[in-house]
N, CA, C and O of each residue as an XYZ file, in Angstrom:
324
protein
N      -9.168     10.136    -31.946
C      -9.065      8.705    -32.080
C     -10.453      8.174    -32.480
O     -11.361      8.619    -31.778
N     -10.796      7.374    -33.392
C     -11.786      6.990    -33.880
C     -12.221      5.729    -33.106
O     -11.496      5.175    -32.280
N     -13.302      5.370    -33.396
C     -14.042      4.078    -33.069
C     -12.836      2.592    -33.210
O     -12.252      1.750    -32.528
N     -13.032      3.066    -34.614
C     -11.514      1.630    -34.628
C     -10.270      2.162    -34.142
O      -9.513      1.196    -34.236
N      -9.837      2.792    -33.838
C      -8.802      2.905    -33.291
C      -8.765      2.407    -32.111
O      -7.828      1.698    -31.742
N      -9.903      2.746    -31.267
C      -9.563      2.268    -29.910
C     -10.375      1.159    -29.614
O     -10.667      0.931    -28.440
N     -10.790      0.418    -30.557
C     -11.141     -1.098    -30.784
C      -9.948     -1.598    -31.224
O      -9.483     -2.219    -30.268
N      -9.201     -1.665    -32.153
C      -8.095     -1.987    -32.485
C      -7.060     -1.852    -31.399
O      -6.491     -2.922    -31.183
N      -6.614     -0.756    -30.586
C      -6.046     -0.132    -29.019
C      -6.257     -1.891    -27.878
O      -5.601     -2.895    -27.601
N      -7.291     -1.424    -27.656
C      -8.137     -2.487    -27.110
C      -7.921     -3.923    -27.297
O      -7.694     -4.686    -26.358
N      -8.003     -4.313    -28.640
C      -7.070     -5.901    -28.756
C      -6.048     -6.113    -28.578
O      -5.778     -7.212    -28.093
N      -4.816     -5.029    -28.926
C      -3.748     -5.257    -28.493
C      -3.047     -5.125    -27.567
O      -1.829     -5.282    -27.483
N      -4.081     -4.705    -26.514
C      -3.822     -3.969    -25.102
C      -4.194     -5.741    -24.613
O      -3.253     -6.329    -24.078
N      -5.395     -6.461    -24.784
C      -5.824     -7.290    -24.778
C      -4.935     -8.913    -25.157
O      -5.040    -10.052    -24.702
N      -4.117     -8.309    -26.153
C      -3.533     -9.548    -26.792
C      -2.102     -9.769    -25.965
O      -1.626    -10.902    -25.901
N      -1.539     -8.809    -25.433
C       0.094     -8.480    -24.508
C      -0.540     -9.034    -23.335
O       0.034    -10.053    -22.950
N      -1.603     -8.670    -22.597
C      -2.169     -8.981    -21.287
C      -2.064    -10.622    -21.625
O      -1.162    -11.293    -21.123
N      -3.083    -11.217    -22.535
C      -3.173    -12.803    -22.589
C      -1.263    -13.060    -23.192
O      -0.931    -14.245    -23.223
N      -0.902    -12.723    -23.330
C       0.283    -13.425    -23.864
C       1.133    -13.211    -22.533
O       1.909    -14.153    -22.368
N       1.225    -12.039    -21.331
C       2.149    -12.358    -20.419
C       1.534    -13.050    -19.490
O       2.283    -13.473    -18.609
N      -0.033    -13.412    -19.350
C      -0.735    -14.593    -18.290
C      -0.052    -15.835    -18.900
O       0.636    -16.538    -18.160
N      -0.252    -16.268    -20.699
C       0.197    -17.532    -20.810
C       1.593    -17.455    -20.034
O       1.601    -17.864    -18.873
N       2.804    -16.948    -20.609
C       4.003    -17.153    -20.241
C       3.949    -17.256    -18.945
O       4.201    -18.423    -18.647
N       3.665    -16.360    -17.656
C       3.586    -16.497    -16.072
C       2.609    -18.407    -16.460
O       2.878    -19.236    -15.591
N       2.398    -18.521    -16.711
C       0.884    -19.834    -16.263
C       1.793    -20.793    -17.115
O       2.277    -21.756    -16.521
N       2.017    -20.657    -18.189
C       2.388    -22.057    -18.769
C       3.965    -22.553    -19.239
O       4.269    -23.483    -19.985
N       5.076    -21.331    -18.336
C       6.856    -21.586    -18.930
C       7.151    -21.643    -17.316
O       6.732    -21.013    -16.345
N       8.036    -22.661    -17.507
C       8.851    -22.994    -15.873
C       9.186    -21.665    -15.324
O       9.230    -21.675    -14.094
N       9.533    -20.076    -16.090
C      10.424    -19.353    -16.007
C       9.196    -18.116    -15.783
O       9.428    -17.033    -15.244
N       7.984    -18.503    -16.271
C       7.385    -17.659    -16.127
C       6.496    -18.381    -14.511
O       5.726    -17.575    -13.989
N       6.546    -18.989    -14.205
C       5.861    -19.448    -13.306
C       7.297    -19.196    -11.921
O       6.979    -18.665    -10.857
N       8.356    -19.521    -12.097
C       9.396    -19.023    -11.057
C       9.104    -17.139    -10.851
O       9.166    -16.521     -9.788
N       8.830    -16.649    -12.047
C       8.552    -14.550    -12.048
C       7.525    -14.816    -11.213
O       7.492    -13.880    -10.414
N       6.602    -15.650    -10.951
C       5.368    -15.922    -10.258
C       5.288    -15.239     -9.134
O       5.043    -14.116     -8.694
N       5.719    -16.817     -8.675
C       6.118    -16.943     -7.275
C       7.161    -16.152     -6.730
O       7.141    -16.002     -5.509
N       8.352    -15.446     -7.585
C       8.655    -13.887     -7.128
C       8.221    -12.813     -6.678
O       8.627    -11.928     -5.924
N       7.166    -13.074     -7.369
C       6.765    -11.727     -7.656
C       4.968    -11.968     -6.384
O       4.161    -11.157     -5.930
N       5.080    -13.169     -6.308
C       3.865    -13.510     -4.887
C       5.107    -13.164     -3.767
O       4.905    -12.258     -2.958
N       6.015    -13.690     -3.751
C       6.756    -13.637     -2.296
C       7.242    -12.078     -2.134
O       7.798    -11.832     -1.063
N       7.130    -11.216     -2.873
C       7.864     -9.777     -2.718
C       6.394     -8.985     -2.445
O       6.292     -7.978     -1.745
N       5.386     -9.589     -3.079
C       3.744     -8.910     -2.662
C       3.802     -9.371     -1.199
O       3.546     -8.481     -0.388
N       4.037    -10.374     -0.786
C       3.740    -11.226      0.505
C       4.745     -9.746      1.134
O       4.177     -8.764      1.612
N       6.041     -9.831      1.031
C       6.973     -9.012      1.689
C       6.259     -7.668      1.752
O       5.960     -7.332      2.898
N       5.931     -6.857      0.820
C       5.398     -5.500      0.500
C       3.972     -5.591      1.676
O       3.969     -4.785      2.606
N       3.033     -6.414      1.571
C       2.315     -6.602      2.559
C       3.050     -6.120      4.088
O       3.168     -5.040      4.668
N       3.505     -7.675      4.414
C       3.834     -7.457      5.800
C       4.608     -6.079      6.164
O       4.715     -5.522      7.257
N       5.114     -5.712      4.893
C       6.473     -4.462      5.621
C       5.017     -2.941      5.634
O       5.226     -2.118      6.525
N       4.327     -2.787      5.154
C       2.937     -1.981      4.893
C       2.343     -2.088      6.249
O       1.750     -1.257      6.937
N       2.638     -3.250      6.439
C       1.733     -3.350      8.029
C       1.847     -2.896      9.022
O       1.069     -2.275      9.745
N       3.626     -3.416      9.183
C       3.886     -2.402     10.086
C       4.448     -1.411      9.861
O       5.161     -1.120     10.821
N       4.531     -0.427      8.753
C       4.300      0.787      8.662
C       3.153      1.354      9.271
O       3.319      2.365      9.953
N       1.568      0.688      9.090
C       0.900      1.065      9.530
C       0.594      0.707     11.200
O       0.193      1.702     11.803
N       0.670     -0.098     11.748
C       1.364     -0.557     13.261
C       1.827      0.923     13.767
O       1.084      1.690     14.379
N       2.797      1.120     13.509
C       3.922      2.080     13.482
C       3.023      3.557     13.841
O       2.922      4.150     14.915
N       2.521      3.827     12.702
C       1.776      5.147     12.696
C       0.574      5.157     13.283
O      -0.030      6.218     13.443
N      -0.034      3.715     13.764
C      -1.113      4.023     15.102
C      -0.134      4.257     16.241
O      -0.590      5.170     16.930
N       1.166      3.759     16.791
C       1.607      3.905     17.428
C       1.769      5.844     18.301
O       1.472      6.482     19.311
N       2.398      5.946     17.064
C       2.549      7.592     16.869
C       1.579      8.417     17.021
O       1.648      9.521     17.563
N       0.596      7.885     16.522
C      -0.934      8.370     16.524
C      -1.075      8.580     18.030
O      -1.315      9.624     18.636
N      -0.876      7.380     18.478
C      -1.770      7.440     20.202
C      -0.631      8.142     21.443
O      -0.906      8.663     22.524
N       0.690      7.914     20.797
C       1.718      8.994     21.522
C       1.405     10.250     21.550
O       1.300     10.777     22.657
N       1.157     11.119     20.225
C       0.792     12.083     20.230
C      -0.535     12.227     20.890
O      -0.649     12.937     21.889
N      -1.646     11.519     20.324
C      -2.787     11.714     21.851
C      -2.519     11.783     23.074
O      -3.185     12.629     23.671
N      -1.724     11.156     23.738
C      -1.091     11.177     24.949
C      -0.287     12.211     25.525
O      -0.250     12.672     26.666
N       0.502     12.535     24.225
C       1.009     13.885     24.760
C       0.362     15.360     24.610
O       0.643     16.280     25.379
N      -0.662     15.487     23.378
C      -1.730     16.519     23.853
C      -2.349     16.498     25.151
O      -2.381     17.471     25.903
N      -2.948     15.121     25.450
C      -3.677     15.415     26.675
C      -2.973     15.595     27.725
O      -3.495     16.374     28.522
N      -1.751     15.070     28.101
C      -0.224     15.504     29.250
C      -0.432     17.267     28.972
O      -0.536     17.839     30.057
N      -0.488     17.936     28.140
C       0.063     18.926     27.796
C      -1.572     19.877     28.070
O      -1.408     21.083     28.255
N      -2.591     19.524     28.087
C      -4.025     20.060     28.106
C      -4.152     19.887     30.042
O      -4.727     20.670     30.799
N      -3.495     18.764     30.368
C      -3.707     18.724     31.854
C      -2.555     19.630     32.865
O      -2.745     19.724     34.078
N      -1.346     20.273     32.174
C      -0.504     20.620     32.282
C      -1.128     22.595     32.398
O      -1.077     23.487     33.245
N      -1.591     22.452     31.178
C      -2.375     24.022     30.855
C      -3.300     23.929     32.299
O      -2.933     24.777     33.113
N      -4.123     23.297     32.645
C      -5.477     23.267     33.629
C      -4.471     23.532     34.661
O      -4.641     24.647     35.154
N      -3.416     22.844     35.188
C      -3.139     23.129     36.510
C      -2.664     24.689     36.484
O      -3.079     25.543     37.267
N      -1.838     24.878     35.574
C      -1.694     26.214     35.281
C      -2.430     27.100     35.689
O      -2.025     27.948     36.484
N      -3.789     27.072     35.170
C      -3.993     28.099     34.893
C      -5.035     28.411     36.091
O      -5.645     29.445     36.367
N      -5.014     27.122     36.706
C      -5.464     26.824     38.376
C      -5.131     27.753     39.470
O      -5.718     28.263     40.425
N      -3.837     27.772     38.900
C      -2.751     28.029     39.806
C      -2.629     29.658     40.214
O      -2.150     30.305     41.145
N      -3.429     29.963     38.818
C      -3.197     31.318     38.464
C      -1.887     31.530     37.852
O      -1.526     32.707     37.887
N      -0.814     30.443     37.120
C       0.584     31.348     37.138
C       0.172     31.785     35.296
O       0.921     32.520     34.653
């Protein structure tokens, strides 16, 4: 690919980008895809969250149950059995 090629690449990569900001920014229809498309980011957020919520949860269960299971070994092996 040559110099102009991907100068040329480049504007029209450039020219699709400014032409779907106008339409979102300046058509009733592109401004409703907007605010779709903010309220499903908003959704994707919160539902991410507590995915991650979720997997500290799990996280600290499993800590909990290694160490149940490390205090479990000690008496054991206390015990001599």
């Amino acid at each position: 690919m040559t110099r102009d090629d991907k100068v040329m690449a480049g504007a029209a990569v450039a020219a699709v980008l400014g032409a779907m900001a106008a339409y979102l920014i300046f058509t009733p229809q592109g401004r409703r895809t907007l605010d779709n498309m903010d309220t499903a980011l908003d959704d994707l957020a919160s539902g991410l969250g507590k995915v991650r919520r979720a997997l500290r949860r799990a996280d600290s269960v499993v800590h909990e149950a290694a160490g149940a299971v490390d205090e479990v070994r000690t008496i054991l092996r206390s015990d001599g059995i």
